[in-house]
C-alpha positions as CSV (number, residue, x, y, z in Angstrom):
1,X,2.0,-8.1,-15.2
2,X,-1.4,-6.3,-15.0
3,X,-0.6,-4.3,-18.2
4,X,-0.3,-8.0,-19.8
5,X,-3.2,-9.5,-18.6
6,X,-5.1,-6.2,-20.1
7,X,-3.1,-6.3,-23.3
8,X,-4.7,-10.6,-23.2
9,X,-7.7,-9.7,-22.4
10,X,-8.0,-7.4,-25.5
11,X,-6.2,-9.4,-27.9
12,X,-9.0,-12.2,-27.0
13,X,-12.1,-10.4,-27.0
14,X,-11.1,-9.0,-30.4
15,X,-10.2,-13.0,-31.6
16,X,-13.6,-13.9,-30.1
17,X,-15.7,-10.8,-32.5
18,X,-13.9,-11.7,-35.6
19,X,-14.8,-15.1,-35.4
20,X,-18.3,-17.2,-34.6
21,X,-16.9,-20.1,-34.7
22,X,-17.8,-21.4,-31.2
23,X,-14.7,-23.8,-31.2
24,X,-12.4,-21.3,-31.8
25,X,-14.0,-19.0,-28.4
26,X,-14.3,-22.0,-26.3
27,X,-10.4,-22.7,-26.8
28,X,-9.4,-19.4,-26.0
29,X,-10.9,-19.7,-22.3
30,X,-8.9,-18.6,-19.8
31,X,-8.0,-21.7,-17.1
32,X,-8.9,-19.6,-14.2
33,X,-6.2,-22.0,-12.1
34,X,-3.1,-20.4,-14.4
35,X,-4.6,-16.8,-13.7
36,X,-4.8,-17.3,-10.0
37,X,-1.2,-18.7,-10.3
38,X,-0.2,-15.6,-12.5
39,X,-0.8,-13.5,-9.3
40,X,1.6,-15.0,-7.4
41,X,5.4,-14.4,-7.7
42,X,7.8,-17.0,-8.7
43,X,10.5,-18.2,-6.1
44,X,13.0,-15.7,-5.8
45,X,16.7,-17.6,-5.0
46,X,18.0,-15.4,-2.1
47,X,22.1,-15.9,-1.5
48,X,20.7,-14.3,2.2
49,X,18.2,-15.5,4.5
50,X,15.2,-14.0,3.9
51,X,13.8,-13.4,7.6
52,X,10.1,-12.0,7.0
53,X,9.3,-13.1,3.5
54,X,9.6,-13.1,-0.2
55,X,6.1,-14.9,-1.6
56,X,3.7,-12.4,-2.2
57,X,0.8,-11.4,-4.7
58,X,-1.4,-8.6,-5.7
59,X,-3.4,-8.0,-3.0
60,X,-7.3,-6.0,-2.7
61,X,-6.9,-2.5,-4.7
62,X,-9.3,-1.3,-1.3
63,X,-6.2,-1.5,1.2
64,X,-4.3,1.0,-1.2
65,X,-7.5,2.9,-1.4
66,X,-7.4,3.0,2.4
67,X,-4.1,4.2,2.5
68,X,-4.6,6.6,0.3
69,X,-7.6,8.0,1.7
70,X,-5.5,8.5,5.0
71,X,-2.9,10.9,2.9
72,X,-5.6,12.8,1.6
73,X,-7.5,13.3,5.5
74,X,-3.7,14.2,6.6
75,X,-3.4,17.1,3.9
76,X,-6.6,18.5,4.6
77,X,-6.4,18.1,8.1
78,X,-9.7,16.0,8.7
79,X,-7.7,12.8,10.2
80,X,-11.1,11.7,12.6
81,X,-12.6,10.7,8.7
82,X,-10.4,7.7,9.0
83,X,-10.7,6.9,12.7
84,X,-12.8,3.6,11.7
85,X,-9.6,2.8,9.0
86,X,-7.8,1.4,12.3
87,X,-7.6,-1.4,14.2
88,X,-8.1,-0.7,17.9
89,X,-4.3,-1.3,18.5
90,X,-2.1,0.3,15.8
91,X,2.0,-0.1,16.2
92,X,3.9,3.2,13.9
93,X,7.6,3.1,13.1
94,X,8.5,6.6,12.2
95,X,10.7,7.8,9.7
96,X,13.2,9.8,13.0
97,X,13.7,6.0,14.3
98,X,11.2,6.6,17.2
99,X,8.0,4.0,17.3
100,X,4.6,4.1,18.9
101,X,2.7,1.1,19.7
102,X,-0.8,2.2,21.6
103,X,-4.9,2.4,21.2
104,X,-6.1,4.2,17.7
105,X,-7.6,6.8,20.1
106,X,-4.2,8.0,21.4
107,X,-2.4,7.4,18.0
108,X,-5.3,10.1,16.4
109,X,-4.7,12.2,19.1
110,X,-0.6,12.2,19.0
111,X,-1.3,12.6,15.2
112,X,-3.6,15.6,15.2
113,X,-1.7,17.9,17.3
114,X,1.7,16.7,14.7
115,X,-1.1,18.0,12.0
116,X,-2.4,21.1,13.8
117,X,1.4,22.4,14.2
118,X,1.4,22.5,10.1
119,X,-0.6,25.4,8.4
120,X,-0.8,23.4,5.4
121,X,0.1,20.2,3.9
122,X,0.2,18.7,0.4
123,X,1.1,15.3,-1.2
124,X,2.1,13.9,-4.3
125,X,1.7,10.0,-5.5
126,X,4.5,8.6,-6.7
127,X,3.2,5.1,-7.0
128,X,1.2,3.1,-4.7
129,X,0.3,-0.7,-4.9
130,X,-2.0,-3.6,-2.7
131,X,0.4,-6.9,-1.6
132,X,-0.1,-9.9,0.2
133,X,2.4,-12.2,1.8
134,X,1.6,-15.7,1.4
135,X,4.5,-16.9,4.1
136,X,5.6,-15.2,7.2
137,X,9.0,-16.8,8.0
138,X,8.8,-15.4,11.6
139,X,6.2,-17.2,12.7
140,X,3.8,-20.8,11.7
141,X,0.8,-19.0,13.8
142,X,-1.7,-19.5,10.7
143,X,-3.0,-16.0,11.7
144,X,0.4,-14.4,11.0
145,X,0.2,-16.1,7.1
146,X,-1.2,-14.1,4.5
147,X,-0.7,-10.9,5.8
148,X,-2.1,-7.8,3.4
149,X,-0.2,-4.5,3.2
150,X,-0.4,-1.3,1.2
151,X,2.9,-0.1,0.0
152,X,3.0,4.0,-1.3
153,X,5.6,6.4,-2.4
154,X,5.3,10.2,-2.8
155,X,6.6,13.8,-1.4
156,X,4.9,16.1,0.9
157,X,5.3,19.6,1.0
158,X,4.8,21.4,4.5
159,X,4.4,25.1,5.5
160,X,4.5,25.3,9.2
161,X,2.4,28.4,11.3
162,X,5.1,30.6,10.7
163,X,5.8,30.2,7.1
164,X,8.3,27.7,6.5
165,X,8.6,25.6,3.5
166,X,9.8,22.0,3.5
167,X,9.4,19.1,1.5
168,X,10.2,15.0,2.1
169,X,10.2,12.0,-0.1
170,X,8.2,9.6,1.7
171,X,7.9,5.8,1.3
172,X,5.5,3.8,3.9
173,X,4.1,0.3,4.1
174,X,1.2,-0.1,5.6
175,X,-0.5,-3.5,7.3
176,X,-3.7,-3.8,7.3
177,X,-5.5,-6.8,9.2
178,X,-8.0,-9.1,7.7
179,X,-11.2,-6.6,8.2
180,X,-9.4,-4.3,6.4
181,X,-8.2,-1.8,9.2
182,X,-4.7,-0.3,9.6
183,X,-3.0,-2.0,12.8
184,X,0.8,-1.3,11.6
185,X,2.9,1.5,9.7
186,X,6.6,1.5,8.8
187,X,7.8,5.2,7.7
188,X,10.3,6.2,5.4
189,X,11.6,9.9,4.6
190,X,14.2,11.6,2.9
191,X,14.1,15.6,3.3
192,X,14.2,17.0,-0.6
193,X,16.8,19.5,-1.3
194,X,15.5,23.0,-3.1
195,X,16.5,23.3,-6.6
196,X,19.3,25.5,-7.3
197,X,18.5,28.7,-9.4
């Protein structure tokens, strides 16, 4: 979609310097109404209920930023840079099934001493992307509506203390509240397999 709108956005601005005729610009405007549409997905028909929801749209590029920001203070094992990217309550569903719901203090802490058992850590970005929902089927608390999250995929390779390799495929989706600070985490892993030689 994004790729279109640049692909447009080009196609205009070279329309608009090849021609001064100011007619021909001012009917190639763009009606900012079907752009802010354009955003938004079209109604998927579900044959299941869909229980959370399934209206979103592009959401701020800074919550990926945030996100990512996080992975790179986990690699380089400087996770207290992004104490102020959480909300003062913060709710993680880990990849192993367990979940922790409990004050960003204690969730740093738990974090760091899982990061201080590692000698070294480093990710890879697969893809990562800004959404908002528009609906939240759970709930009509207006507070619960347009919810933003920060969706990434990537792998991580760890070297434990004494030496031992592994690596994970890791998908997570991140919620972010309306300042902008993380306040929920849904974890995804799949351990990666060597290659055989």
């Amino acid at each position: 979609m994004k790729k279109i709108f640049i692909i447009s956005s080009v196609a205009l601005f070279a329309a608009c310097n090849n021609s001064g005729d100011k007619a021909k610009v001012d009917s190639m405007n763009v009606d900012t109404t079907a752009t802010a549409t354009a955003k938004t997905m079209p109604d998927i028909n579900s044959p299941y209920p869909v229980i959370y929801s399934s209206k979103f749209e592009i959401g701020d590029p800074k919550n990926a930023e945030t996100v990512l920001k996080l992975w790179k203070d986990w690699d380089n094992n400087s996770l207290m840079n992004s104490k102020n990217s959480f909300a003062d309550t913060v709710t993680f569903y880990f990849s192993d099934g367990s979940m922790m719901h409990a004050s960003r203090d204690s969730v740093l802490g738990m974090a760091q001493k899982i990061r201080d058992s590692q000698a070294s850590i480093t990710s890879s970005i697969d893809a990562v992307m800004s959404a908002k929902s528009l609906m939240n089927n759970r709930s009509s608390k207006p507070e619960d509506q347009n919810q933003n999250w920060a969706l990434i995929w990537g792998e991580e390779r760890v070297t434990d203390k004494k030496g031992k390799k592994d690596s994970s495929a890791i998908m997570e989706t991140w919620g972010l509240d309306k300042d902008g600070k993380v306040n929920l985490v849904y974890q995804y892993r799949k351990k990666l397999t060597a290659p055989k030689k």
